[in-house]
N, C-alpha and C positions, 0 to 999 in steps of 0.2 A: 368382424368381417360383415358388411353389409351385404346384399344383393348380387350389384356390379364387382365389388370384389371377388366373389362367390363366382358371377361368371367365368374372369379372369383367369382364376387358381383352377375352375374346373376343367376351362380350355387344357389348360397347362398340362394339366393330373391326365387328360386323353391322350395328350398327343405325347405325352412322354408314356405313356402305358401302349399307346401303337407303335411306339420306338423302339421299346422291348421286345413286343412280340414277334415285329420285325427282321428283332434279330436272332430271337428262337425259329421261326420260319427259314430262316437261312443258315439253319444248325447250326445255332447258338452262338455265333461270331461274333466274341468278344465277353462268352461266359461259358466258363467250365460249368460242368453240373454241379459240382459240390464245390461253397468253397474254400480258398487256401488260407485258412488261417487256424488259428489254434483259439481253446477254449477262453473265454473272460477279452478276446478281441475287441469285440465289442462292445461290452458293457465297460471295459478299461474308458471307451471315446466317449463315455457318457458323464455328464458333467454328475458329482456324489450328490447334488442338491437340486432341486427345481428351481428355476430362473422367476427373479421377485420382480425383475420389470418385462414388461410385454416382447415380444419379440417380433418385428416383420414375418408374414407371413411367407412371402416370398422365400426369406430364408430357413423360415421353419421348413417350406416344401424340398429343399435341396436336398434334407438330411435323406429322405430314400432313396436318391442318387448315390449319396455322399457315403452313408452307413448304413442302410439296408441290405442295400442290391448287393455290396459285394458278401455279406455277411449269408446271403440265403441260397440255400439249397432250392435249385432250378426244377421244381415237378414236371412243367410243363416244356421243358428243352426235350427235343424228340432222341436223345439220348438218355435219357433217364429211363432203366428198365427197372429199378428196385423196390420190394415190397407190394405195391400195385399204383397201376394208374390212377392219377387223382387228377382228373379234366377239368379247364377251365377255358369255357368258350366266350366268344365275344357279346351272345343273347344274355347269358347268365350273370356276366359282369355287370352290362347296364342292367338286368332285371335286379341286381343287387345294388344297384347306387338307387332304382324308385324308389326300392324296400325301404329301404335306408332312409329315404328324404320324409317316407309319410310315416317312421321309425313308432309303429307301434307296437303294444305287448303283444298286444292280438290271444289275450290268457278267455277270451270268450266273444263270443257273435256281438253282442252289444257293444266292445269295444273296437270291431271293426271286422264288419261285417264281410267283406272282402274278403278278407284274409280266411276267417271260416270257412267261408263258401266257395272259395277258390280251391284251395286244402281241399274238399269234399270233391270237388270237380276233376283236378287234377290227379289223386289217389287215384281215383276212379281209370282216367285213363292209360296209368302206368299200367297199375292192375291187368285192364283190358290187354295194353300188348305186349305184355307178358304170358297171357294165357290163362293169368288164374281165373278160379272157378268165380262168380259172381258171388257165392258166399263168402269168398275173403275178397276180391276186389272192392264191394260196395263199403268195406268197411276200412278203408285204407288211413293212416295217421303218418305223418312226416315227423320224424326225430332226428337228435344230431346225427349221431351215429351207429351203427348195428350192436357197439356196445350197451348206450342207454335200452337198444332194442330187446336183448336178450337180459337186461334187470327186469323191465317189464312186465315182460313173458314170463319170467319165474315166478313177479307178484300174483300174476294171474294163475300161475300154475297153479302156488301153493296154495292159494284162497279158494282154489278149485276144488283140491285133493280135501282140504280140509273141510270145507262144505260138504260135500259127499262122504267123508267118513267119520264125522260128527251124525249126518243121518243117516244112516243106514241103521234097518233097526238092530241086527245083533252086533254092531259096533262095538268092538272093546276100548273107545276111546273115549274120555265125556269133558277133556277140554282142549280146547286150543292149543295152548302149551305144551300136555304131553304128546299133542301130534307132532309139534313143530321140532321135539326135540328127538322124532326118531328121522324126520327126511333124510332124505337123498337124490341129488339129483346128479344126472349122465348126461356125457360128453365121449368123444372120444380123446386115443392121445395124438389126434392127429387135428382136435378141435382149438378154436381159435381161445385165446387167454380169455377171451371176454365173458367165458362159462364159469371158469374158475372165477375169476371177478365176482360175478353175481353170484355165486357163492358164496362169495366171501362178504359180500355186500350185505346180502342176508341172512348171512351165518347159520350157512346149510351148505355142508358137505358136498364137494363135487368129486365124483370120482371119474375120471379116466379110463372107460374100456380100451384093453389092448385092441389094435386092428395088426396085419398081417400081411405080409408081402405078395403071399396069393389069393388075395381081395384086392391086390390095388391098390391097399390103407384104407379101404372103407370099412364102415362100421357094419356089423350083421347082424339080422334076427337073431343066430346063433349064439352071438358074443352077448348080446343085450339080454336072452331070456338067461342066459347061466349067470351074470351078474343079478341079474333081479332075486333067481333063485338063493343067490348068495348070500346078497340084502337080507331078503325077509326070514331066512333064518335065524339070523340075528336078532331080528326083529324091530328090523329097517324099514322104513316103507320108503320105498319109490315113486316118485312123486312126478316127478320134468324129465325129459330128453332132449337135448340139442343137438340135432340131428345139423349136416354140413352138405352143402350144395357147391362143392368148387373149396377144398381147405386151403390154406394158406401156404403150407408146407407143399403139397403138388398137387392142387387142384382136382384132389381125387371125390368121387359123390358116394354119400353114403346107400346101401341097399337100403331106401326108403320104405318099399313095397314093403320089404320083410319087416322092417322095425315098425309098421305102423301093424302088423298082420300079431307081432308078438301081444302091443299094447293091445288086442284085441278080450286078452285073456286078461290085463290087469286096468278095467276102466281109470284108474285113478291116477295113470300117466298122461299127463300133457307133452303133447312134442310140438316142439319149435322148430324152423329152419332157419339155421343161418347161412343166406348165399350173400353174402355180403359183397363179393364180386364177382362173384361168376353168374348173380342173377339176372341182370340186367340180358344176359346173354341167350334169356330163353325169348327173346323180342325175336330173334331166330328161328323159325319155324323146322327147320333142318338140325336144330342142337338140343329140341324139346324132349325126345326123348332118352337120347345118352346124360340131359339134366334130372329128369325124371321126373315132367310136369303130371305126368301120367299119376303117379302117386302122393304129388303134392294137391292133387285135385281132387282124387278120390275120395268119399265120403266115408265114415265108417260106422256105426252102430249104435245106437240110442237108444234110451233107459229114462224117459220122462224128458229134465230138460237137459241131462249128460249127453255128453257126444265122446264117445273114444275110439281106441283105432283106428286114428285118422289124424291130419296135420290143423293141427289149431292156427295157428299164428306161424307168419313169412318174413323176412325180412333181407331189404337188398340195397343196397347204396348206388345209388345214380352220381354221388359224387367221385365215387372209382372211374368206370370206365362208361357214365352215364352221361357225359357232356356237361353234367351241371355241376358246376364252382363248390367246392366246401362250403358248409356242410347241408346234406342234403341225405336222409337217408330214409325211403318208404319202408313203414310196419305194417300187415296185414291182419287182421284176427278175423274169425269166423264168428265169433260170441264177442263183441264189443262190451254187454254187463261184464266179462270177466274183472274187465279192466274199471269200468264207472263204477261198480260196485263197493269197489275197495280205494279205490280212488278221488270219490268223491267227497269235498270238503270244500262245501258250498255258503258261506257266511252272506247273509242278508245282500250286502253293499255288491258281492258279484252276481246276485242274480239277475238274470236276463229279462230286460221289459216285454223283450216277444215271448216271455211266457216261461217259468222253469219246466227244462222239460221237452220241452219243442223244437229244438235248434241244438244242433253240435256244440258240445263244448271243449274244444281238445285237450285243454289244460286237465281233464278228468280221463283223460287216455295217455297220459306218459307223468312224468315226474317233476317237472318244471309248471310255474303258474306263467309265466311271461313268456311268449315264445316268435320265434321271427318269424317275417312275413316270406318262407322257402318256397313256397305254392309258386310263386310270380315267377321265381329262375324257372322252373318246369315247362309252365305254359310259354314260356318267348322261348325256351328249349324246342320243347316237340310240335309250338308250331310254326318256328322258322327251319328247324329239321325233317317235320313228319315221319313215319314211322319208316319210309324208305331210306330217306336220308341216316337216321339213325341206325337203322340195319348197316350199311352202308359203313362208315366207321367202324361200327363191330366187325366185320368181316375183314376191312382193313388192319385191324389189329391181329385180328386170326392168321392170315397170310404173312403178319411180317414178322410172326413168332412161327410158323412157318417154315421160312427162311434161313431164320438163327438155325432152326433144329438142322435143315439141309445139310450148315456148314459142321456142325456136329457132328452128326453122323458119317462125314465124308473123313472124317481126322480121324485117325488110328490113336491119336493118345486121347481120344475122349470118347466116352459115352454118356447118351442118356441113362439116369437112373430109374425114370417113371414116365409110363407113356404120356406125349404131349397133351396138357388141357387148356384148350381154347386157343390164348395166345400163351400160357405158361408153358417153357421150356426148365427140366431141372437137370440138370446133367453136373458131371465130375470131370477132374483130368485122370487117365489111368490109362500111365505110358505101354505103348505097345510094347518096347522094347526089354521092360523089365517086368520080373517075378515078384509081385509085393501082394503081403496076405492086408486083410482090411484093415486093420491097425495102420500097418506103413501109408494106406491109402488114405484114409484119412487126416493122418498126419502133414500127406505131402499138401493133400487140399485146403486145409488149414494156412500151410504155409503160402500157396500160391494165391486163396481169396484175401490173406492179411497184404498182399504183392499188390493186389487187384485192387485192392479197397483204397489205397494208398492215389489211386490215377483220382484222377480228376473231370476228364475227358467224358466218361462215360460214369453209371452206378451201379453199381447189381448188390445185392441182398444172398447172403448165404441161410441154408436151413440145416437141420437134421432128421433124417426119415429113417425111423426104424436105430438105427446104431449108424447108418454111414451120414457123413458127411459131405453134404451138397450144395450146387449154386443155382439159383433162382435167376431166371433172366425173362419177365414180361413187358413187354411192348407195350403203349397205349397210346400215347402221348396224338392227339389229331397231327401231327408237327412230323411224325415220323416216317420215311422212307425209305428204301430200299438200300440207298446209301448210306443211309443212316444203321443200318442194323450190317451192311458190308462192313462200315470203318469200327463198329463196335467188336465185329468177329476180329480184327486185323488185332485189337490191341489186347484181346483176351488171350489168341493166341500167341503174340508176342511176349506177352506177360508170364502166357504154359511156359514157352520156350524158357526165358529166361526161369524160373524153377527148375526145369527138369536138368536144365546144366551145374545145376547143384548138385546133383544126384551121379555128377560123372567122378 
């Protein structure tokens, strides 16, 4: 493909991608959200071998018409309520074909400076409005997503804990190893897989604090110091916290205040947060403290160059409900050595001409040497949105999860299960008309979201809180309307009805 071909295919690749969107703007006419096919569909239309002679491009480009589109689940159809919002705006996209075109590793400043200093720039102003404190703003890093964030954050944890109690002088520990083989680190069981992951990642124990129907599901000072107490009896040491800002299951925030007031007494915990999507949300000056910037900001106590009882490291994905296209996910840390210290593996040929030393190297802040140019969707993001516009969307999302909850709460065979967060709605069917202990209830909700799952129309995402079984319905979609969240009520409850006449 030369140049002028390159023109051509590109026109093409726009206007067939404004074609699209076209038709998600007009609620989706002409694509269900999920779709209708069954497993190996598609890989059946794909030829067993690669093609030995060239192929027109022309007809190479049909295939996402041809075998894509029908084959993919619709994120961005303002019907899609499942899981969470995953935004894809029209700044983001083109800032992702620049990326693309100047397609560098950008694993350091000398190989493109831009991208460095972009990253630096940009961090920065997420940081900013968001609210965090400028100790963790100034030090902001772009990763894929909150799960590489929370590997991270464990590296740095345990390089922390183990630092500090290899020196400490009456230390009973005097290697590495016997440290590594008592950790432990805490999540709750309302926390996202991605803690267990990194435990498992670096083969260290994650345990699951219970949480409690009268908390909300959030995690406590309470629950966390009797666990620790529990640990170290054994002769565990505790090491990380991943503390939850917006959980997955129903959006509930962990008592921050108190779990950083506990680590107050055991310097050698490191606490992480993960708002993976409900961070974005503190850009909201009106939701900053039911978020509780108040305690992610707070400072906590210092012992030379430790810092505890306090929030080390943030982390929040702007490619949820943040306008910017996958993948896109801001990590915050207060102490940037945590991370360069243990990270760093610097051979001759990557060092920087402006100087080792001098200049950011981001590839020494996360797990990857080669890394995209995500800085650029941000910047054509926040500044063809600006902070108003972007509030703006969020709030729009708040109102139309909102709405759903109105119609909820108006139907006698439903209730909500957990107060609404943000735009999360989590509610059950639980017929007016009949006597059924939780058992039957769950069973019936089982059968009505197996009903549900099955449409096409709309999506939703089922959970389990506590023992019951529930359904997840968040909004986000820039695409979605009032009618849109009317026609999604019409078929859920259509959907109740036809279950509950099973039950006649």
């Amino acid at each position: 493909m030369d140049v002028n071909e390159f023109r051509r295919a590109g026109h093409a690749a726009v206007e067939e991608i404004a074609a699209y969107y076209e038709k998600l703007q007009l609620g989706g006419e002409g694509f269900q959200v999920t779709p209708s096919m069954k497993p190996g569909d598609l890989f059946n239309k794909i030829p067993e071998t690669p093609p030995n002679e060239p192929t027109p491009f022309e007809e190479v480009q049909k295939d996402f018409d041809k075998l894509i589109l029908p084959a993919t689940c619709h994120w961005q159809h303002p019907s899609f309520y499942a899981y969470f919002p995953s935004n894809a705006t029209f700044e983001s996209i083109i800032a992702d074909m620049y990326a693309t075109a100047t397609s560098t590793p950008g694993f350091n400043h000398s190989c493109n400076p831009a991208a460095t200093e972009l990253e630096q720039a940009m961090t920065s102003w997420v940081g900013q409005m968001l609210g965090l404190d400028a100790s963790l703003s100034k030090n902001g890093v772009i990763q894929t997503t909150a799960s590489d964030g929370a590997i991270i954050a464990t590296v740095a944890a345990r390089e922390r804990a183990i630092k500090y109690l290899l020196g400490k002088k009456d230390s009973p520990y005097k290697t590495r190893e016997e440290i590594h083989s008592k950790l432990v680190m805490y999540g709750s069981t309302q926390t996202h897989s991605l803690g267990a992951k990194a435990g498992l990642v670096l083969s260290i124990p994650f345990r699951a604090i219970e949480t409690y129907a009268e908390d909300d599901w959030a995690l406590t000072g309470a629950s966390l110091e009797k666990a620790i107490q529990e640990d170290q009896s054994k002769g565990l040491i505790p090491f990380m916290l991943i503390s939850t800002i917006g959980t997955t299951s129903s959006g509930t925030v962990d008592k921050l205040s108190e779990l950083c007031d506990v680590a107050k007494s055991h310097p050698e915990i490191y606490i992480h947060v993960d708002a993976a999507w409900a961070g974005v949300y503190l850009a909201l000056p009106e939701e900053r403290e039911k978020l509780g910037l108040s305690a992610v900001n707070k400072r906590g106590e210092q012992d030379g160059d430790l810092t505890y009882g306090e929030v080390h490291s943030f982390c929040t994905n702007l490619h949820k409900n943040g306008l910017v296209a996958f993948d896109c996910s801001t990590f915050f840390i207060r102490d940037s050595k945590l991370l360069t210290e243990v990270l760093d593996l610097t051979p001759p040929f990557l060092r920087n001409q402006a100087g080792y030393g001098q200049v950011t190297d981001y590839r020494n802040w996360g797990l990857s040497l080669g890394r995209r140019f995500r800085s650029l969707k941000i910047l054509f993001v926040l500044r063809s949105y600006g902070i108003q516009g972007f509030q703006a969307h969020l709030l729009r999302s708040i109102e139309m999860g909102k709405l759903f909850e109105e119609h909820v709460k108006e139907d006698k065979d439903f209730e909500i299960v957990t107060p609404r967060s943000l735009a999360l709605v989590v509610f059950r069917l639980k017929p007016a008309n009949r006597s059924l202990d939780e058992e039957a209830l769950n069973d019936l909700n089982k059968k009505f979201y197996a009903r549900l799952h099955k449409q096409t129309s709309i999506q939703l995402t089922s959970t389990i809180i506590g023992k019951t079984f529930c359904i997840r319905f968040v909004p986000g979609s820039p695409w979605t309307k009032a009618e849109h969240i009317l026609a999604a009520w019409r078929v859920v409850r259509e959907t109740a009805q036809e279950e509950l006449a099973t039950l006649q």
